[in-house]
C-alpha positions as CSV (number, residue, x, y, z in Angstrom):
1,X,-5.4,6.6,24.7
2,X,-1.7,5.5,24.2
3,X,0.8,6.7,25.8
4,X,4.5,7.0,24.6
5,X,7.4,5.2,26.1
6,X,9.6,8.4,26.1
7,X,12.7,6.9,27.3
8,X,12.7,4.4,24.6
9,X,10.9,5.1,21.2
10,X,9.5,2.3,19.7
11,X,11.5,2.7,16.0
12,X,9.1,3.6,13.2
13,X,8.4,1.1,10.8
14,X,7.1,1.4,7.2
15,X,6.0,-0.7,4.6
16,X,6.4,0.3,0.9
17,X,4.4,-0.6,-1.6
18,X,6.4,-2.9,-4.5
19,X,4.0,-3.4,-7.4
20,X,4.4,-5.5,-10.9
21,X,4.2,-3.6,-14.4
22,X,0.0,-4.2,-13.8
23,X,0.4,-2.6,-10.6
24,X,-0.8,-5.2,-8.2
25,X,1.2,-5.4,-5.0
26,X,3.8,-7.7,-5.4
27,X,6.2,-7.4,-2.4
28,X,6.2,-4.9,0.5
29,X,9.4,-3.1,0.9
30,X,10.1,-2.9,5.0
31,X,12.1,0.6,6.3
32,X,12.8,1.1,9.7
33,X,13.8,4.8,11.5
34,X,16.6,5.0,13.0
35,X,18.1,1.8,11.0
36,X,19.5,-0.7,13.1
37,X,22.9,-1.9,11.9
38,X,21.7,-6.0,12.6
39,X,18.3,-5.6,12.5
40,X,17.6,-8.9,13.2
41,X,15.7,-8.9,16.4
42,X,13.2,-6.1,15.4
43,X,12.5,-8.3,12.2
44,X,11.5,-11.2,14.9
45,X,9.4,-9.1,16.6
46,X,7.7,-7.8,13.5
47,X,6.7,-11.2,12.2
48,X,6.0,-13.4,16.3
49,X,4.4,-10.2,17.7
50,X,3.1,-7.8,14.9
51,X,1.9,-10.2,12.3
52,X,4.0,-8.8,9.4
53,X,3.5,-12.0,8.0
54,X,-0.2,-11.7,8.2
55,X,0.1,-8.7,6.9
56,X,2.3,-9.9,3.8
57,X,-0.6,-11.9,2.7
58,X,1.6,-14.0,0.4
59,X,3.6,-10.7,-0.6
60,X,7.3,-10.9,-0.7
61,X,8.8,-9.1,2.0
62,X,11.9,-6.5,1.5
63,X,14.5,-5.9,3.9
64,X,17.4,-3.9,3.7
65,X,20.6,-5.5,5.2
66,X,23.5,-3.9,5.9
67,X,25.8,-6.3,7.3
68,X,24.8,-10.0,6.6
69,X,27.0,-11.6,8.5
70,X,25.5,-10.7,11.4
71,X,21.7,-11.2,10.2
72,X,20.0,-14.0,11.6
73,X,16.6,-13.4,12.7
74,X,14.7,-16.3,14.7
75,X,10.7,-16.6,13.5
76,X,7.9,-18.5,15.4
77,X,6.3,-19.8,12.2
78,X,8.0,-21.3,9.0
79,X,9.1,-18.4,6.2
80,X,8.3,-19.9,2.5
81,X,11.3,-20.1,0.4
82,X,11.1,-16.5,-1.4
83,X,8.8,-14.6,1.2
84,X,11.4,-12.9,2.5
85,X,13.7,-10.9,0.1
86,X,17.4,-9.4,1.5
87,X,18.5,-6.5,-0.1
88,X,21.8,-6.4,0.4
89,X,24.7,-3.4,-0.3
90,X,26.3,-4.1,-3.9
91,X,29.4,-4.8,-3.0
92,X,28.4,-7.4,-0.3
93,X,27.5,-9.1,-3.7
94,X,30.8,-9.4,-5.3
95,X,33.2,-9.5,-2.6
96,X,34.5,-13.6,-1.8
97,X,34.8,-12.4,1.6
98,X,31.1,-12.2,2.1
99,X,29.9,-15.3,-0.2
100,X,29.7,-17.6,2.9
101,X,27.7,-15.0,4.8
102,X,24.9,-14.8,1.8
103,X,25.0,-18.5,1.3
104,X,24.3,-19.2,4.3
105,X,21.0,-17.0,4.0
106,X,20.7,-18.2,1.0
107,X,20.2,-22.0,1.8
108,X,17.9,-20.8,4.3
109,X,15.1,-19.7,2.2
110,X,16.1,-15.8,1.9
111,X,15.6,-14.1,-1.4
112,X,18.8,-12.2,-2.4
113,X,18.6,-9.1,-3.6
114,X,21.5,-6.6,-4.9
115,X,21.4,-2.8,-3.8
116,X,23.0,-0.9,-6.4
117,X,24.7,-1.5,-9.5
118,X,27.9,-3.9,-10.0
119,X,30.9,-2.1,-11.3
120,X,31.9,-3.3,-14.8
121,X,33.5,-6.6,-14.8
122,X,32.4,-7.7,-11.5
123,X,30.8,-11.2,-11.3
124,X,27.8,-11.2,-9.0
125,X,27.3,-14.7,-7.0
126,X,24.9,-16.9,-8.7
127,X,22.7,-17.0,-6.5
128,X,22.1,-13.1,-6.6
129,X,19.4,-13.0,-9.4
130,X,18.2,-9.4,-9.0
131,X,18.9,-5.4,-8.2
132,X,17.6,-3.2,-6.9
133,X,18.3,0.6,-8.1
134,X,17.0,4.0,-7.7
135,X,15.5,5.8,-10.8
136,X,16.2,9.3,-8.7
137,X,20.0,8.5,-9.6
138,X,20.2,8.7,-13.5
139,X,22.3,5.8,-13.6
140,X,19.4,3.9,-15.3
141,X,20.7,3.7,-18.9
142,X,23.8,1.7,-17.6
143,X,22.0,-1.0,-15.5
144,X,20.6,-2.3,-19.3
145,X,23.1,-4.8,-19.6
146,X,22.7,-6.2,-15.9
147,X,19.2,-6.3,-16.3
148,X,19.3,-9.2,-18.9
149,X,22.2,-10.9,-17.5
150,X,20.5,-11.9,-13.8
151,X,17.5,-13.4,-14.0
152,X,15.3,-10.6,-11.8
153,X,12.9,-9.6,-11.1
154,X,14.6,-6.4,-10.9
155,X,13.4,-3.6,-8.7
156,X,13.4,0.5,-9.3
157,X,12.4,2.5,-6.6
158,X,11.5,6.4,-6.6
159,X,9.7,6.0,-9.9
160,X,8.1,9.3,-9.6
161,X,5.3,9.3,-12.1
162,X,3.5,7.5,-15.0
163,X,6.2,8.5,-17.3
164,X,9.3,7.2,-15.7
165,X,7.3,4.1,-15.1
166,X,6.9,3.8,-18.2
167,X,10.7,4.4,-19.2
168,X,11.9,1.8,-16.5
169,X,9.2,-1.2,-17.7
170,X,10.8,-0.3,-21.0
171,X,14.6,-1.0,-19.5
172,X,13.3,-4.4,-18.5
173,X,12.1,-3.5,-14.2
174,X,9.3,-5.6,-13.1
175,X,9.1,-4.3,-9.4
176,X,8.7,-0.7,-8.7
177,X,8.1,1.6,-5.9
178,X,7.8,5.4,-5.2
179,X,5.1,7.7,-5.8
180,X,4.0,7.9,-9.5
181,X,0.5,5.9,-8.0
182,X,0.1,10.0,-6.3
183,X,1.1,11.5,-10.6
184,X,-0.7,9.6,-12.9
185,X,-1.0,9.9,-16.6
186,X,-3.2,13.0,-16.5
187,X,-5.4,10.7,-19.7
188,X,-6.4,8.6,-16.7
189,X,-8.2,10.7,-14.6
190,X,-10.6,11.5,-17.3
191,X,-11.2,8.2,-18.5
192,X,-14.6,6.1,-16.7
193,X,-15.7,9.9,-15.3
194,X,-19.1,8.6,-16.4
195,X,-19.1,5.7,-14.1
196,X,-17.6,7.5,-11.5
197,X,-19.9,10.5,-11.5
198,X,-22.3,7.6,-11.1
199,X,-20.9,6.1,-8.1
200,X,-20.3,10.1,-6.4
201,X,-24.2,10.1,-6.9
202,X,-24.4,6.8,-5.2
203,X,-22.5,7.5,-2.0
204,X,-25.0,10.8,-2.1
205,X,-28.4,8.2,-2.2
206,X,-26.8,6.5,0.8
207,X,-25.7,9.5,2.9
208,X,-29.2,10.5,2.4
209,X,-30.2,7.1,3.3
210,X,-32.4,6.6,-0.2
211,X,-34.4,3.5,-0.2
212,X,-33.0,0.5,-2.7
213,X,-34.8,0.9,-5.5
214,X,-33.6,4.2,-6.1
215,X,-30.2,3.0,-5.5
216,X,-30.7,-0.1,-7.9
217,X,-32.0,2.2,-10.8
218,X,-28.8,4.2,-10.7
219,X,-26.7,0.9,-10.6
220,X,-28.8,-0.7,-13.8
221,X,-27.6,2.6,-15.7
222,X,-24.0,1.7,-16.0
223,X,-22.7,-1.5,-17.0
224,X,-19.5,-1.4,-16.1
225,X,-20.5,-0.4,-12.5
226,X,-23.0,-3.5,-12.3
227,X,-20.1,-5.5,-12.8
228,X,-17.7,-4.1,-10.4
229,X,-20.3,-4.7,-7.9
230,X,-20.7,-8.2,-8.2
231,X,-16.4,-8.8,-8.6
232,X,-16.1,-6.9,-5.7
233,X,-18.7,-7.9,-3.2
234,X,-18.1,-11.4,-4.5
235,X,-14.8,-11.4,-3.2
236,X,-12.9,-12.7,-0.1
237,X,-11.8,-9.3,1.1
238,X,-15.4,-8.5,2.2
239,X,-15.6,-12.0,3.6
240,X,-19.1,-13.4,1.6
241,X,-18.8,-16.7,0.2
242,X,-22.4,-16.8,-1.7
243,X,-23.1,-16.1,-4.8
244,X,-24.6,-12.7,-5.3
245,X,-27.3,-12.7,-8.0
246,X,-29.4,-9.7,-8.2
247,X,-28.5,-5.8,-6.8
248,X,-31.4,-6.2,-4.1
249,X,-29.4,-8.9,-2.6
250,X,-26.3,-7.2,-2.9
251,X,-27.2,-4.0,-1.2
252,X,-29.2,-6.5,1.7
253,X,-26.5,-8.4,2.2
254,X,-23.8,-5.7,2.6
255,X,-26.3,-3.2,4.6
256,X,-25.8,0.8,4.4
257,X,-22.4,0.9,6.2
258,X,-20.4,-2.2,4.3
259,X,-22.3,-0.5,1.2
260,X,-20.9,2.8,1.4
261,X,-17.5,1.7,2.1
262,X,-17.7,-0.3,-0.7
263,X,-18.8,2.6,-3.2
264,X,-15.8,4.6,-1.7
265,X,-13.3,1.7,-2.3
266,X,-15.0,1.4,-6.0
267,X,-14.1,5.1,-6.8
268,X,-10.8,3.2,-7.2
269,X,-11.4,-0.2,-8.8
270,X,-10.5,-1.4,-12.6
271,X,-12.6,-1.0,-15.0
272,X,-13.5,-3.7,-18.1
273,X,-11.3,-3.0,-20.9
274,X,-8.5,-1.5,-18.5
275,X,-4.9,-3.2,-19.1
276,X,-4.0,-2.6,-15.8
277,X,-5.4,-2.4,-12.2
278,X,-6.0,1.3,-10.8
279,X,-2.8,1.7,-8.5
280,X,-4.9,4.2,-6.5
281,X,-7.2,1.6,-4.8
282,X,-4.7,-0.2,-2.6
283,X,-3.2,3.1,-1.4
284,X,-6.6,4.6,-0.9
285,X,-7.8,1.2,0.8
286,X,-5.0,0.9,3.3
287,X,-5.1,5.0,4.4
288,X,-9.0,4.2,4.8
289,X,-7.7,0.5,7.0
290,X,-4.8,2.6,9.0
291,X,-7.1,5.4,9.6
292,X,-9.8,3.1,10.8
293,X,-7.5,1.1,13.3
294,X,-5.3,4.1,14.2
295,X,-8.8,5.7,15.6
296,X,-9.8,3.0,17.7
297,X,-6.8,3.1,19.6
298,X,-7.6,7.0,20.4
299,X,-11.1,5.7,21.5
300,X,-13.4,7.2,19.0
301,X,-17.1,5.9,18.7
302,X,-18.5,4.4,16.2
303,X,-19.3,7.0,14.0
304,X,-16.3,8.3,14.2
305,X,-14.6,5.1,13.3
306,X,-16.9,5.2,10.4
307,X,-15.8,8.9,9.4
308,X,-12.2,7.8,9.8
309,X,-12.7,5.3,7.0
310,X,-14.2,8.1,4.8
311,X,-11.3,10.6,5.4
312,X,-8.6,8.0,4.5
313,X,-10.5,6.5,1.4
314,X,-11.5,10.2,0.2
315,X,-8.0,11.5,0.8
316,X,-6.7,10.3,-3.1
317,X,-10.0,11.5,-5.0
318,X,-8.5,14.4,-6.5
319,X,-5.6,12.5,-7.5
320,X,-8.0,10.3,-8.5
321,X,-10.8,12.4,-10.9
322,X,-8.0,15.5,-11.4
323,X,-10.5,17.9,-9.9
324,X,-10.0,20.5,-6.7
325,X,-11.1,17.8,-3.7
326,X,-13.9,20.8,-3.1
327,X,-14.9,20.2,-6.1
328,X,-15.6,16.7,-5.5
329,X,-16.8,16.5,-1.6
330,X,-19.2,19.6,-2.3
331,X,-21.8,17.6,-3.3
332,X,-21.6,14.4,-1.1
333,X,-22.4,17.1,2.3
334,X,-19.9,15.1,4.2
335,X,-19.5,16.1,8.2
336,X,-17.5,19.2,9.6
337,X,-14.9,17.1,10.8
338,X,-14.0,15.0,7.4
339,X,-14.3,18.4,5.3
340,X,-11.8,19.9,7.5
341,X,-9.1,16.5,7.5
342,X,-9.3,16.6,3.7
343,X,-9.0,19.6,3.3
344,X,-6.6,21.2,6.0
345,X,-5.5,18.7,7.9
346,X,-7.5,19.7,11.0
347,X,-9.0,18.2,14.1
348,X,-8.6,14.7,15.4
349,X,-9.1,13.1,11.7
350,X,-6.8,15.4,10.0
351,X,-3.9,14.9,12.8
352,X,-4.7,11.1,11.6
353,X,-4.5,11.9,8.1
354,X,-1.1,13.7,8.0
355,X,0.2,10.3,10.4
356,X,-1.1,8.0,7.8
357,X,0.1,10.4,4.7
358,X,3.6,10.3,6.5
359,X,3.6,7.1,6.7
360,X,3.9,6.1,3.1
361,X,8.1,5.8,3.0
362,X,9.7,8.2,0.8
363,X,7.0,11.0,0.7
364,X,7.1,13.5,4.0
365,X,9.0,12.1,7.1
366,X,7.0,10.8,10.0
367,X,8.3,11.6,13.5
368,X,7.3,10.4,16.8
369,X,6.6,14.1,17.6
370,X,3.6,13.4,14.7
371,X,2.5,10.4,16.7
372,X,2.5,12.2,19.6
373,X,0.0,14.4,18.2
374,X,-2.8,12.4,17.0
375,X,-2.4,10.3,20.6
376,X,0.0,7.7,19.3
377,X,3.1,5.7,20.0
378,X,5.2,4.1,17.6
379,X,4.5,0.7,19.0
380,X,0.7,1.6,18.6
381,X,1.1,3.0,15.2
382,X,3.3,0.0,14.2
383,X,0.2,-2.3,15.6
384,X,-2.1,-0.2,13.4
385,X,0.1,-0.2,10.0
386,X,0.0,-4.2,10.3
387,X,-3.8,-4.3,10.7
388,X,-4.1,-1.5,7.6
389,X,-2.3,-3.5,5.0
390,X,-3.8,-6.8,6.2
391,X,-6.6,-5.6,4.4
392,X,-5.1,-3.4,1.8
393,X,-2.8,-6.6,0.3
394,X,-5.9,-8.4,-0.4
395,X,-7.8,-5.8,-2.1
396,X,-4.5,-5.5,-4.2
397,X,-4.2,-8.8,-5.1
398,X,-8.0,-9.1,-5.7
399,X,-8.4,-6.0,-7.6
C-alpha cells in the first residue's frame, strides 16, 4: 500500500477536460494545489517522469502561468508547436513590459493564451490569438467583440449545463470546460433508452455468464447497437487490428471480461444520427481507468480490479438514463461492495470513488487527507490520473 510523504506532500495535480462544440476532448486543462508561483519544474516532472505527454495523446495541454518571465520548463522529449498552451493573466498580455517574456515563449513553440478579458482599447500582442474566460462571471456579453477580433480558439470555463453551453457556442467559444457533461439536456437522457435498455440486458446475460447465442440474438435486435459494436471493438483503444466480421467473433475475440467492459463503456457511446458525441463516455471511461489503476496500487485482486472498473464506469448512469441509480443497478445484481460505492460511497471502492469524483477540477475539492483514506499519496494518485486519461483521450477522440 502507499504511504504518504508527510513532511512533503506531493502537490495535487488535475487534468480538466477541454472539449470542442462536438464534445470531443480537445485539450486538457492542467491545475495544480497549492499553485506554484514558477511552476516550471513540476511541469518537467509531469511530462520526463509522469508521462503527461502520454497522457495528452495529441491533446493540447493547458497551463496556467502566473509569471512568464520566470517560466521555463526543461522537457526530455521534443513539445510540437501548439501542444502546450500558456494561459497567461490578461494584463501580462497588453503590458510592453512583458512582450519580450511571451515572445520568447512564444518562439519556442508555446501556445499563448489570454486569461481574462482586455480592457477596452487595449491592443493584445499579435501573437496572443485567444481567451480564455469564465462563464460563472457574467461578463460574457462583453467579450463578443474580442471574440471575432483574435483568431481563437477561445476558451469558456465553468459552463455549468447544456444550456449555457449552448449560449457560449452561440457567442462564438469553441473550447469549453466545467461540468454541464454531469447536467445535460434533460431530452437526452431519454433519447436511444431502447438501445440502452438493450445493452442493461446485455451486461445482465454476461454477469450470468449466458452462452453467445443468446447474447448474439439480443445484439441482432438493435441496429444501432450492432453498429456500435463493430466501431468500437474495431478500434485502436481496445488494441485489435482485424477486421471484425460477424458477432461470434466479436464476443470470441474480446472474451467475457473485455466484453463486459465494453458494454459498460457503450452505455455511453454516440449513436447513428447523433450530431454530437455523448460527453458522458470520456468522463465515465477515465473514472472507470483511474479507479482501475488507483486499486492496484492498494493491492486489490483481480476481481476486485474488475469491480473497480464497474464502480467508476457505472458511477454517471443516472446522469446518464435520468433514473434513481437503484433504479438502474437493481436489475444487473451487481456485488455488495459496488452497490454500496455507488450508492453511499462506502468501503474500499467507494473511498475510491469519492477520490476519483474529487478529482475532476472544479467539482468538490480533493485533499490529501481524501488520499490518505483510500491508501493514497499524491504522488501515487498523480501516477494513477496519468495512466486514467491515457486511456480516456483515446476513447474521446475515437468516440
Amino acid at each position: 500500500m502507499a504511504v504518504q510523504d508527510k513532511s512533503v506532500p506531493f502537490p495535487l495535480v488535475f487534468l480538466q477536460p477541454v472539449a470542442d462544440v462536438h464534445h470531443v476532448w480537445t485539450a486538457l486543462s492542467l491545475h495544480i494545489s497549492p499553485i506554484d508561483e514558477d511552476g516550471s519544474v513540476l511541469l518537467s516532472r509531469l511530462f520526463n517522469e509522469f508521462g503527461l505527454q502520454d497522457a495528452l495523446g495529441g491533446l493540447t495541454c493547458i497551463i496556467p502561468v502566473r509569471d512568464p518571465a520566470v517560466f521555463a520548463p526543461e522537457f526530455n522529449n521534443p513539445i510540437q508547436p501548439g501542444q502546450v498552451a500558456l494561459r497567461v493573466p490578461v494584463e501580462h498580455c497588453v503590458d510592453p513590459g512583458k512582450i519580450d517574456a511571451l515572445d520568447w515563449l512564444y518562439s519556442r513553440g508555446f501556445a499563448i493564451i489570454a486569461d481574462g478579458l482586455p480592457a477596452p482599447g487595449a491592443k493584445v500582442f499579435p501573437f496572443v490569438e485567444s481567451l480564455a474566460l469564465d462563464a460563472s462571471v457574467g461578463s460574457l456579453p462583453e467579450a463578443v467583440q474580442w471574440l471575432h477580433r483574435l483568431r481563437g480558439p477561445h476558451l469558456v470555463e465553468n459552463v455549468g449545463d447544456a444550456i449555457q453551453f449552448d449560449l457560449c457556442r452561440a457567442e462564438g467559444f469553441r473550447w469549453f470546460s466545467g461540468d454541464y457533461a454531469l447536467h445535460p439536456d434533460s431530452r437526452l437522457s431519454q433519447k436511444n433508452s431502447i438501445s440502452r435498455a438493450r445493452l442493461l440486458k446485455l451486461l445482465e446475460l454476461v454477469a450470468r455468464d449466458a452462452n453467445a447465442g443468446d447474447l448474439e440474438s439480443l445484439l441482432k435486435q438493435d441496429p444501432a447497437l450492432s453498429y456500435q459494436l463493430f466501431k468500437l471493438v474495431s478500434s485502436a483503444a481496445f488494441g485489435f487490428s482485424a477486421h471484425i466480421t460477424n458477432f461470434t467473433q466479436a464476443i470470441n475475440l474480446l472474451g467475457r471480461r473485455q466484453l463486459q467492459r465494453w458494454l459498460q463503456l457503450l452505455l455511453y457511446a454516440r449513436f447513428p444520427g447523433d450530431e454530437s458525441a455523448n460527453p458522458l463516455l470520456p468522463r465515465a471511461a477515465a473514472r472507470a481507468a483511474m479507479m482501475e489503476a488507483m486499486a492496484q496500487r492498494v493491492e486489490c485482486t483481480e476481481e476486485e480490479l474488475d469491480r473497480a472498473f464497474i464502480t467508476g464506469m457505472f458511477s454517471l448512469l443516472d446522469v446518464l438514463l435520468g433514473m434513481p441509480l437503484n433504479d438502474i443497478i437493481e436489475p444487473l445484481k451487481l456485488p455488495v461492495d459496488i452497490v454500496n460505492a455507488l450508492t453511499t460511497r462506502t468501503g474500499r471502492l467507494g473511498k475510491l470513488l469519492d477520490v476519483v469524483e474529487r478529482s475532476e477540477y472544479g467539482r468538490i475539492p480533493l485533499r490529501h487527507t481524501d488520499l490518505e483514506a483510500a491508501g493514497l499519496d499524491g504522488r501515487v494518485y498523480c501516477e494513477c490520473l496519468m495512466q486514467a486519461f491515457n486511456w480516456a483521450t483515446r476513447v474521446s477522440t475515437e468516440a
